[in-house]
N, C-alpha and C positions, 0 to 999 in steps of 0.2 A: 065504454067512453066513446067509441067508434060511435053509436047509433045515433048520435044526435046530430051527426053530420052526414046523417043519410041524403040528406034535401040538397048539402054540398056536394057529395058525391053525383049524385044522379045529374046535377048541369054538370058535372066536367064528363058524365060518358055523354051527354048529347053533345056536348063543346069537343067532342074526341072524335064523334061521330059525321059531324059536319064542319071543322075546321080545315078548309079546302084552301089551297091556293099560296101554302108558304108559312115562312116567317113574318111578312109584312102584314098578311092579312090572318092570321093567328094573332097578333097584336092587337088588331081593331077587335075581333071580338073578343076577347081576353077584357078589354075593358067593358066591351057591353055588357058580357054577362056576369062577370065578379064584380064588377065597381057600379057600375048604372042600374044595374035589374037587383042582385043581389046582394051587392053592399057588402061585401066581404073583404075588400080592400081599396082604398082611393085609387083615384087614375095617377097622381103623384105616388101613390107606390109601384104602380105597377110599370110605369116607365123606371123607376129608380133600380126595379129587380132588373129590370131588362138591361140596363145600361149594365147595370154589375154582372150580367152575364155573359156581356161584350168582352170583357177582358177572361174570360175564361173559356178553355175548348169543352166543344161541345154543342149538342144541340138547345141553342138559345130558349127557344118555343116552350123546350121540355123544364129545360132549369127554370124558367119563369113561372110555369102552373105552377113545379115542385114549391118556387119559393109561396107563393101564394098560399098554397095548403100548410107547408111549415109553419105560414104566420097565425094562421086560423087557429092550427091542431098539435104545432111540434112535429118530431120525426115520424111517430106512426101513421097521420093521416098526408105527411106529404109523402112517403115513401106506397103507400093505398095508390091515393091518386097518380102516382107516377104510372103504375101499373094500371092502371086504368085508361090513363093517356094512351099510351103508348097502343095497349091490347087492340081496338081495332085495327089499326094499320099493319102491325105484324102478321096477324092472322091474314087477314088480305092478301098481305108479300108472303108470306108461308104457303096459299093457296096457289099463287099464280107460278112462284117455282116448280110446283109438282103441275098446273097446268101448262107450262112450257116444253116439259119434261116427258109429259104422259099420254098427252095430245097432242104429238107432230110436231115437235119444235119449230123444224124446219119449215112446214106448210104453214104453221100462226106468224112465224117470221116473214116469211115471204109474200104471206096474201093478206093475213085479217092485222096480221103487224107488222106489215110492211112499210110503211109510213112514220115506227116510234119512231127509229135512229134520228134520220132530219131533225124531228117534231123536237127532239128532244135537245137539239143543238141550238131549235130557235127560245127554247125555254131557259136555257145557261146564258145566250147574248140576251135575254128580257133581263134577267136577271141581274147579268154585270152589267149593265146598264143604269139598271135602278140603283144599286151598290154604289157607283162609280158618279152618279149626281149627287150623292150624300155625303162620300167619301174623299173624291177626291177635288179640291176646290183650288189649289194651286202650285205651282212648278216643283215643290217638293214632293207632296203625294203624287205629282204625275210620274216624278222620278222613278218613286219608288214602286209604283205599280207599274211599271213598263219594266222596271231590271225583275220585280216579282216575277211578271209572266217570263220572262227571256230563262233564268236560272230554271224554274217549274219545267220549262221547255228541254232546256239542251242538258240539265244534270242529273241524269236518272237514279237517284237514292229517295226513298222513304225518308230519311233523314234529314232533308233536304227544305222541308216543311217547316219544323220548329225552328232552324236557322234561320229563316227566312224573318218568320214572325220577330225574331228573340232581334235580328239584323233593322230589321223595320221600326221598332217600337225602339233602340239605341238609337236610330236618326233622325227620330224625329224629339230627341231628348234634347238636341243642341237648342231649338229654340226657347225662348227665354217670355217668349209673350203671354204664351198662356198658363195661368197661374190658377189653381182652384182657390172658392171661397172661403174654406174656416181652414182651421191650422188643427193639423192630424191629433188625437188624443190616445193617451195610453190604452192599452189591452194585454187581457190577458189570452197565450197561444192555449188550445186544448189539441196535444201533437199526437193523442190516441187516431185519430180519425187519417192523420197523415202517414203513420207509422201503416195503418191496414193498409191504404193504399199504395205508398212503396213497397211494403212486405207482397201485395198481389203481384204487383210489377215484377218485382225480382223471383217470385214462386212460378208465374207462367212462364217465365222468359226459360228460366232454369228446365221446366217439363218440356215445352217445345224442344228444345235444343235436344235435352237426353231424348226424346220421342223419337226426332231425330236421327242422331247418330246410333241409337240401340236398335232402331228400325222396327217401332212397335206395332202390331197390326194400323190399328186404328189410332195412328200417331197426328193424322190430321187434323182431329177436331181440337188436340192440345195446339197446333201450330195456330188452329183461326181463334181460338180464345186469344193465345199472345198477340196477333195481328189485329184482331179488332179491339181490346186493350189498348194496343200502342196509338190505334187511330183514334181510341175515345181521349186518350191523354192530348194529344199532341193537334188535332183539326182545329181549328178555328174555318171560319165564314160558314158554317149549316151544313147541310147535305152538298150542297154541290162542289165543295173542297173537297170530298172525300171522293169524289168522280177519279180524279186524278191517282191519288193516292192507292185507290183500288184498281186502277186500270195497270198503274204499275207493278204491284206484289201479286197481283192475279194473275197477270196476263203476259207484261212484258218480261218482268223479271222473269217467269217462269221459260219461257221461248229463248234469252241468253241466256241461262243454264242449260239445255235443252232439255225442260221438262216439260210434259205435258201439262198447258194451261188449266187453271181449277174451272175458269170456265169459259167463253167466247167474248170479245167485245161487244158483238152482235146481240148475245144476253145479256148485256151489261146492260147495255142502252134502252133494249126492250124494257129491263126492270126500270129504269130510271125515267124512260117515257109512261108506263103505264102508274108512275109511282104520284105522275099528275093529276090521278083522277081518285087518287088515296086519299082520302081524309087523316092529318096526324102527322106525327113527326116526316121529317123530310129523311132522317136517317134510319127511320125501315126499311130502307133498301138495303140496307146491312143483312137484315133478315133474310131477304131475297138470295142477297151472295152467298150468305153461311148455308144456306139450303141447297143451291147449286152446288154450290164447292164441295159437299157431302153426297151427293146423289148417287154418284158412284158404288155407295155403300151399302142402298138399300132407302128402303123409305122410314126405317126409324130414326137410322142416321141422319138423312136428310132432315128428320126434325127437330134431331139434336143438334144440328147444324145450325138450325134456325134459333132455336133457343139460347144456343152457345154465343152465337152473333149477338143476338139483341142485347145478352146481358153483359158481353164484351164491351161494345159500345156505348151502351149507358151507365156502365156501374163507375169510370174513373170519374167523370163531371157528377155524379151523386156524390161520392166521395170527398170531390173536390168543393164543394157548395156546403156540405156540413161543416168542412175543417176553413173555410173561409170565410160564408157568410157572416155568423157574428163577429170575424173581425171588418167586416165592408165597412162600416161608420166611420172606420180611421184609414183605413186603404185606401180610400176613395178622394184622401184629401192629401193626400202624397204625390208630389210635383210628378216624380219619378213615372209612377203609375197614368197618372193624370196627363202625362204630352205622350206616354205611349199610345193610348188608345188610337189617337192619328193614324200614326204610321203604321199599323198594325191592322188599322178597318183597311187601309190603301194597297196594302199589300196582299190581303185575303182576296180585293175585288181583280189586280194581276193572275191568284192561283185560279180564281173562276175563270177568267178567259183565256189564262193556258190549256185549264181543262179541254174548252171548247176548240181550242186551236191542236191539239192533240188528238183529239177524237176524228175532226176530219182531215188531217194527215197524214192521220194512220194507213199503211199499207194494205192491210186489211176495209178501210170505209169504201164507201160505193161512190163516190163522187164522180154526180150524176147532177146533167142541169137542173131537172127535177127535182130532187134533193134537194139541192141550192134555194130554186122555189120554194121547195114545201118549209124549208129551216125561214124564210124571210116572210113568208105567210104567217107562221105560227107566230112569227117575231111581229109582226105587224097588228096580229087581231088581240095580242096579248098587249103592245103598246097601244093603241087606239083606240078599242073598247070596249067595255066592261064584261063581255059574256065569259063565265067565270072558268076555271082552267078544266075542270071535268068536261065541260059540255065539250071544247077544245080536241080531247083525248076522244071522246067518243065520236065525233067529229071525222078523225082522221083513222079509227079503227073500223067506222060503217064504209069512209072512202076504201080505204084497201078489201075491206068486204065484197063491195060492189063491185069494182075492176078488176076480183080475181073469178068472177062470175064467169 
């Protein structure tokens, strides 16, 4: 049954292959090539998925192909296509963790990547930027993304995130203006799909912890499935919400325990800068840390690290797009649901610029006037004009080339 959707497969690995530049521009071609070239679904649908994937955590981009292919093929070819999505950029981020690792950290840091950190602090203020002209349009959203980034900032829990959201989308229920257009209609729940993924939630959570406390060799790679799990459930705003959220269970939390970090801030940012010239999801960089945070292990571990990430991170928002989507038609017409959205875009575009306000804070950043420069450069040519974000990255990896000459 698969074979006849070969001709659809093969545009989403070129749509995987050169989908550069985000969620905003994943969206423009997502319509060129499904709706305009290949007619696979209207441009009215494919905003409609997208929108339904705004209230859901997760990577936007990814949920929206998956919904496309579910409408075409049902579950087997959108669960194909997910995998296919995704497969170039993981591979990519899988490659560049062992060349971190394997080739001199320290010299790719300091010479031919010495420029991500900044580069990448000016690609989080592009970003909350463009967020924060969509989202936030008057004194309640600004509220609420100003106390978003303040609490992101001074309350250091993981936990910290869903409250936020769950805190966001309750205040912006009080107003009474915006009302959606049809009136919600019956459904019927199918809670197989919800039972698996609370039953995974509670199956990782329970192995980590025994891993844990029994102190099992290789008890790490159960702790990063429960970790990237909990970030697949719970992230809202893309990849760059999870900046935050990994800077803390990686890095900080582990230095207030006094454990040794799974891995450096300075590889954080390198992955997440070079993650600009990656075609594909923006949360491959998951892949990147699960690969780090294993390396220690050897290099099979390391790939199981990799492996264990990506499927950590995408398998709740799959799970959660099965057991939801067919009911979207009526969800979507629920007051309730319908004034969260507000408050809940306004407050994700707060954890973005907490991120950014954390990262150069940190004790550990190099804040350096240079720096400063290179973050308002990359901010500037990414606001102003159009050269696309690879050339960007490559850009700033031939400058640290050349001046470490």
């Amino acid at each position: 049954m698969l074979l006849r959707h070969i001709p659809f497969l093969k545009a989403v690995l070129m749509y995987a292959c050169t989908a550069f530049g985000g969620p905003q521009v994943h969206m423009a071609m997502m319509i060129r090539t499904f709706s305009q070239k290949r007619k696979d679904v209207t441009e009215e649908e494919i905003l409609e998925y997208n929108a339904f994937c705004q209230i859901l955590p997760g990577p936007s981009s990814s949920q929206t192909v998956f919904l496309i292919a579910y409408r075409r093929g049902g579950v087997p070819l959108a669960l194909l296509t997910l995998l296919i999505w995704i497969l170039p950029a993981t591979l990519i981020m899988t490659l560049l963790s062992f060349l971190l690792l394997y080739l001199d950290s320290n010299t790719l840091q300091t010479q031919l990547f010495r420029f991500m950190q900044p580069m990448a602090l000016g690609f989080i203020a592009y970003a909350a930027i463009k967020m924060m002209n969509k989202s936030v349009k008057h004194p309640a959203t600004w509220g609420i993304m100003i106390g978003s980034a303040l609490v992101t900032i001074f309350i250091k829990s993981p936990w910290v995130f869903p409250l936020i959201i769950l805190s966001a989308g309750f205040i912006s229920n009080f107003s009474d203006k915006r009302i959606p257009g049809q009136n919600p209609t019956s459904f019927k729940v199918n809670w197989d799909v919800l039972w698996v993924f609370v039953g995974v939630f509670l199956v990782a959570g329970f192995l980590s912890e025994w891993a844990r406390i029994e102190h099992w060799q290789h008890r790490r790679i159960f702790n990063l499935f429960e970790n990237f799990y909990r970030f697949g459930s719970i992230v809202f705003g893309g990849g760059q919400a999870l900046i935050p959220m990994m800077l803390y269970q990686f890095v900080t939390r582990r230095q207030h325990l006094a454990q040794t970090p799974l891995l450096t801030q300075s590889q954080l940012m390198t992955g997440y800068g070079m993650l600009q010239a990656v075609p594909g999801p923006v949360f491959s960089i998951c892949t990147f840390v699960g690969g780090i945070a294993m390396s220690s292990e050897g290099p099979l571990w390391q790939i199981l690290g990799c492996v264990t990430a990506t499927v950590g991170i995408f398998l709740p928002s799959t799970l959660m797009m099965l057991f939801l989507f067919p009911l979207y038609q009526s969800l979507k017409n629920y007051v309730i649901i319908y004034r969260s959205i507000e408050g809940i875009n306004a407050a994700i575009v707060g954890m973005v610029w907490a991120s950014g306000l954390i990262l150069f804070r940190s004790p550990s950043a190099n804040v350096e006037i240079v720096n400063i420069v290179i973050a308002g450069i990359t901010f500037c040519i990414l606001q102003f004009t159009k050269i696309p974000a690879p050339f960007i990255v490559m850009g700033w990896i031939l400058l640290g080339w050349v001046t470490s000459l």
